[in-house]
N, C-alpha and C positions, 0 to 999 in steps of 0.2 A: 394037100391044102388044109388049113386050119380052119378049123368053122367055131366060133364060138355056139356055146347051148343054150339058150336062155331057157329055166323053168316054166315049164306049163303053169304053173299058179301065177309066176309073173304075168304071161300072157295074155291069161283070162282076167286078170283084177287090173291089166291096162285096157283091156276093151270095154272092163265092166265100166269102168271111167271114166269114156269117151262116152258111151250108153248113157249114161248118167247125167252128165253136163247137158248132151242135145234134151232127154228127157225135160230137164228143166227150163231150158230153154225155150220150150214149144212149149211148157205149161203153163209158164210165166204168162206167154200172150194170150194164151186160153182161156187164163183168169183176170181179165183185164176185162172184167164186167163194164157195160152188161155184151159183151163180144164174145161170140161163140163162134166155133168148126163147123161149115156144113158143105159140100157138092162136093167129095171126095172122088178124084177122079187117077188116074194115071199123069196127067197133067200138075197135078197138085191138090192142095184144099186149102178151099177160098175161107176166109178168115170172115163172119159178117157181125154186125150189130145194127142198133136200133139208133135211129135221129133220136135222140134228147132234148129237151124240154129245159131252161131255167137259165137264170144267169150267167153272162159268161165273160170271164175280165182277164186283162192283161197289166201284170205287174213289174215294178224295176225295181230291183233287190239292195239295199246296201247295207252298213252296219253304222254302230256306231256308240256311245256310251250314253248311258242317265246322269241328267245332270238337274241343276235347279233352273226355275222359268230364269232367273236373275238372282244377282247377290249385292250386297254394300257392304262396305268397309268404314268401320267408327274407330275416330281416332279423335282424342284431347286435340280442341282446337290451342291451347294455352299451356305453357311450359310447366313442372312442375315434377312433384314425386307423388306415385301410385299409394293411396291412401287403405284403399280395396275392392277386388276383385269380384263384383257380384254375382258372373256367369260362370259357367266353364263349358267346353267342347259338348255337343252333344243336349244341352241347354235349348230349352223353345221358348222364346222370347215375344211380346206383343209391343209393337210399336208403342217409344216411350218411355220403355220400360228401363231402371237405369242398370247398366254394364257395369262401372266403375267411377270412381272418385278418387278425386286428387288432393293433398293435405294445403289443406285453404291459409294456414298461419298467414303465410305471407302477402296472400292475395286480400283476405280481409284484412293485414293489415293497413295494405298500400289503398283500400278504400275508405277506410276509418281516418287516414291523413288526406285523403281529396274530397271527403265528407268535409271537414275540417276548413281545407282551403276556402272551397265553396262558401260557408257561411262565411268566412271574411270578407270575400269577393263583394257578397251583399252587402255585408256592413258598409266595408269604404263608397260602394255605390249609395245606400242611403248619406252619408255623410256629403258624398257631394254634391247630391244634388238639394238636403238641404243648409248648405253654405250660403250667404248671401251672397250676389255676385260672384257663382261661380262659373269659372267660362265651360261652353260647349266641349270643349276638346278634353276638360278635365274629367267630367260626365261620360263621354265617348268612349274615352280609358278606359273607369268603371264599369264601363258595361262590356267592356273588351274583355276584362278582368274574369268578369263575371261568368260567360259564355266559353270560355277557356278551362277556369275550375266544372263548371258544370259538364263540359266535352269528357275532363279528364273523371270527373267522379264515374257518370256512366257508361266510361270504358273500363272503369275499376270495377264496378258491379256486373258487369256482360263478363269479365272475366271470372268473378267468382263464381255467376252462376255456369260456364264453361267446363268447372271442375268436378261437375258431375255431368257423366256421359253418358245418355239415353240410346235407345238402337232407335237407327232411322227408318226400320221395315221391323215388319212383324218375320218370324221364320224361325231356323233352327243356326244355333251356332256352332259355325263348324273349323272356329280356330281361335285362340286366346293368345295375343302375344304382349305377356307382360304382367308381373306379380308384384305383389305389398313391397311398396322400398324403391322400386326401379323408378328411374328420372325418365323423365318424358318431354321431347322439346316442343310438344303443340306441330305435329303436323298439319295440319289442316282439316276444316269439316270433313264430316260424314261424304263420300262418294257414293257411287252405284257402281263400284265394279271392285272387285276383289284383291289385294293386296298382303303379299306374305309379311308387310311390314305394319300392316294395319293392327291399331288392339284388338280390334273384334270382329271377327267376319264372320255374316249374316247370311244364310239361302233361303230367298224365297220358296219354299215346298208348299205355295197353296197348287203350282201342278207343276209335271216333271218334263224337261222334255230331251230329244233325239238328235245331236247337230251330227250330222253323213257328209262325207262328199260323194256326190254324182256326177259322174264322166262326163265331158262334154255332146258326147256323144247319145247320152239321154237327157239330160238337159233340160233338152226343146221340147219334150214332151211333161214335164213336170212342172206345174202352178201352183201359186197358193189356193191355199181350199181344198188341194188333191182328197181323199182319204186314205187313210193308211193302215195295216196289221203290222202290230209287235209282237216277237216274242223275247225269249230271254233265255238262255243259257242254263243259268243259273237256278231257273225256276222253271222246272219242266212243266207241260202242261196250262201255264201260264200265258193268257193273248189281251193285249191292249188294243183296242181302239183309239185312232188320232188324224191326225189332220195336219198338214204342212204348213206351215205360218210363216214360214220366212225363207228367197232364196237371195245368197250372195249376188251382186251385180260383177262382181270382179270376180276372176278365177285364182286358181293358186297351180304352181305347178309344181309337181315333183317328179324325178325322175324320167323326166318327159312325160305325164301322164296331168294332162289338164283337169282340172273337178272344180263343182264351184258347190259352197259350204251350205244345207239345204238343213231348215230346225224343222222337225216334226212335234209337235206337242201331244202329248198324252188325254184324252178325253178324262179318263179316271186315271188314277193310280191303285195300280194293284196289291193287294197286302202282302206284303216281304218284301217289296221290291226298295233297292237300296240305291245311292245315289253311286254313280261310277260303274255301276253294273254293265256287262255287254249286250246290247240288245241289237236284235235283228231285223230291218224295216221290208217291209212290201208295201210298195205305193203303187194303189193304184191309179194309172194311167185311161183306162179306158175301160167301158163298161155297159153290157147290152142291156137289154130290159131282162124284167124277174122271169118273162113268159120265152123268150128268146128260144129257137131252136137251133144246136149243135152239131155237127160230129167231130171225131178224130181229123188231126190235119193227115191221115195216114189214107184218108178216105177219096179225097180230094187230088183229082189231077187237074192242073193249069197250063194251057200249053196257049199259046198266041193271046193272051189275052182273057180267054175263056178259061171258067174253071167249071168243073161236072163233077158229077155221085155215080155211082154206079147203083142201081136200084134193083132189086131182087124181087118177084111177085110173088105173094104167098103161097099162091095157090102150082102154078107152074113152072116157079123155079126158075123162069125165061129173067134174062140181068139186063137190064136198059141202062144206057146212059143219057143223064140226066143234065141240062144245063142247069146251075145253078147260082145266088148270087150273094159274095160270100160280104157279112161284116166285121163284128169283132175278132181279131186274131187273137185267144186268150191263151192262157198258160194252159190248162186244162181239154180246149177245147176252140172249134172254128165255129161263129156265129151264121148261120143260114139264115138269110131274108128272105129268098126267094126261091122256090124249084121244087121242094123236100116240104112231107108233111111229120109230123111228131109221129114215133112210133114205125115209122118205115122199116124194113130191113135194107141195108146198103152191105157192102162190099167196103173189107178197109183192108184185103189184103190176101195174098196168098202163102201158101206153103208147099215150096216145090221143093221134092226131093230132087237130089245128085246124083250123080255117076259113083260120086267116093274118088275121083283120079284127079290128077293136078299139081299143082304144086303151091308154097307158099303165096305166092303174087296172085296167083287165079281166085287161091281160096276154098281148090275142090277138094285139095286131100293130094296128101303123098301115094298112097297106096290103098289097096281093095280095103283097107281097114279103115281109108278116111282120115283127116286131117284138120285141124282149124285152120282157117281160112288168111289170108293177110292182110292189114288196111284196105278197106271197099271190096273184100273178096267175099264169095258165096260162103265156102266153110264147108266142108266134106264132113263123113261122121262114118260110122260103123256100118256095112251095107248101104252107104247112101243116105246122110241125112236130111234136116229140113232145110231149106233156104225161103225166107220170109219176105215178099216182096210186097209194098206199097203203094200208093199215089206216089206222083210227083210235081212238085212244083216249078212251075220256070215260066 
């Protein structure tokens, strides 16, 4: 029969490995301050920690880009050719201030001839009314005359002064479309909303804000007013304070995936931080008091209704269970209202060694050497290793 040999060095540097992983696996939870190992037994060893003290929240994650509070778009109300160009991209502008101008020849000319009209207008009105017996409807004319040239002169003067185009917000320019020479048909005033056809577009940057979509499915938990943490990709280390200001009423769907469009606004703006940028929101949803007491949800078992601690006496080691009565479910941490005092030692968990035997599905281990475990299996290891068991909820 054929026996393949595998080297001893192999041997030992695949146990050292398996050694190795449970090692850190079981230090991982050890160090998951302020929770320590203590009542080592044949049984296992109970995993404990202390009730904590201090706020405890619960947040709902999304992303999304920086953008401006709002932006406007200035565009020549009046047709003409670009005379010059006063901004460019990049440009911070004060309400007022002028963008460009338009080459006036023709526009002051067409007012310099309804200047013109206009005072005839009044002459023939003074002429007729003083004629001797002149009739009403002659008069009536005249003054028809008159109100007509005047219509057209200060349509002629709102156009000249048209040809110079002022920004309708204060902010930063963040497009130019249109240089010295280029004709312009007068699209329309100044907007509030941005256009890649517009001359000039405007971003409000006096604050920056966050538009996310959030699943329908949290939603119902998110108002305006929430509070909220940013951070930024881009700029490590870097955290914004903000507040949610606006959610859509209508959803949007894609892919099957409903979300409705949620702006978080930035309290400050951070220095570096640039518009388009990726930022990352945590809103919080819910939130205890400062003085609030804690533990792991790993601590907590709920079964019929009831949830309890497992409580540990300093002195004799004797473990009680405790009803308790739970509030905030935070990211971090379960808020206890009621059962638990600060500082307690609880139970959040054991570590029960293995047989080492089993197989993939079980979780115990292939052979005396031990094995990783399979979805929801214990996990065998080298001589038997740890299996970390919890609270549970139901």
């Amino acid at each position: 029969m054929w026996i393949m040999k595998i080297p001893r060095r192999v041997l030992l540097n695949g146990g050292l490995a398996v050694v190795i992983v449970a090692a850190l696996v079981v230090a991982g939870i050890l160090l998951f301050k302020p929770f320590s190992a203590a009542n080592a037994s044949a049984t296992g060893t109970q995993l404990t920690g202390t009730v904590q003290q201090g706020a405890v929240s619960s947040t709902i994650s999304a992303s999304g880009a920086v953008a401006e509070v709002r932006d406007a778009s200035a565009n020549f109300a009046v047709s003409g050719t670009i005379a010059t160009v006063d901004v460019a991209v990049g440009s911070t502008v004060t309400a007022g201030q002028t963008l460009g101008t338009l080459d006036t020849s023709e526009l002051s000319a067409t007012a310099s001839t309804d200047y013109t009209a206009l005072v005839y207008a009044n002459q023939d009105l003074a002429a007729a009314q003083a004629q001797p017996g002149a009739q009403v409807s002659q008069i009536n004319q005249a003054k028809q005359q008159v109100a007509q040239a005047r219509a057209a002169y200060n349509e002629a003067k709102a156009n000249l002064a048209k040809a110079t185009l002022t920004a309708p917000i204060a902010g930063l320019v963040t497009a130019v479309n249109g240089e010295v020479g280029d004709a312009t048909g007068g699209s329309g005033a100044n907007s509030s909303s941005s256009s890649s056809t517009a001359f000039v577009t405007i971003a409000d940057v006096s604050s920056y804000v966050v538009t996310t979509n959030i699943a329908e499915a949290d939603i119902a938990k998110v108002t305006v007013g929430q509070a909220a943490t940013i951070t930024f990709p881009a700029l490590p280390g870097t955290t914004a304070t903000a507040k949610v200001t606006s959610i859509s009423p209508t959803a949007t769907s894609s892919n099957s995936v409903v979300t409705y469009a949620t702006t978080i606004t930035l309290d400050k703006i951070p220095d570096g931080l640039r518009l388009g940028q990726t930022a990352q929101v945590a809103i919080t949803i819910a939130t205890s008091s400062a003085d609030a007491l804690y533990v792991p949800a790993a601590a907590i078992t709920t079964a019929n209704g009831t949830s309890t601690v497992k409580v540990v006496d300093p002195k004799t080691k004797k473990v009680t269970v405790t009803e308790v009565t739970l509030g905030v479910v935070g990211d971090g941490g379960t808020e206890i209202k009621t059962g638990l005092k600060a500082g307690e030692t609880i139970v959040i968990g054991t570590v029960v060694p293995t047989s080492g035997t089993g197989n993939n599905n079980s979780g115990t281990g292939s052979s005396n050497r031990g094995g990783f475990g399979g979805p929801g299996g214990n996990g065998g290891f080298v001589n038997g290793g740890p299996v970390i068991k919890g609270g549970t909820n139901g």
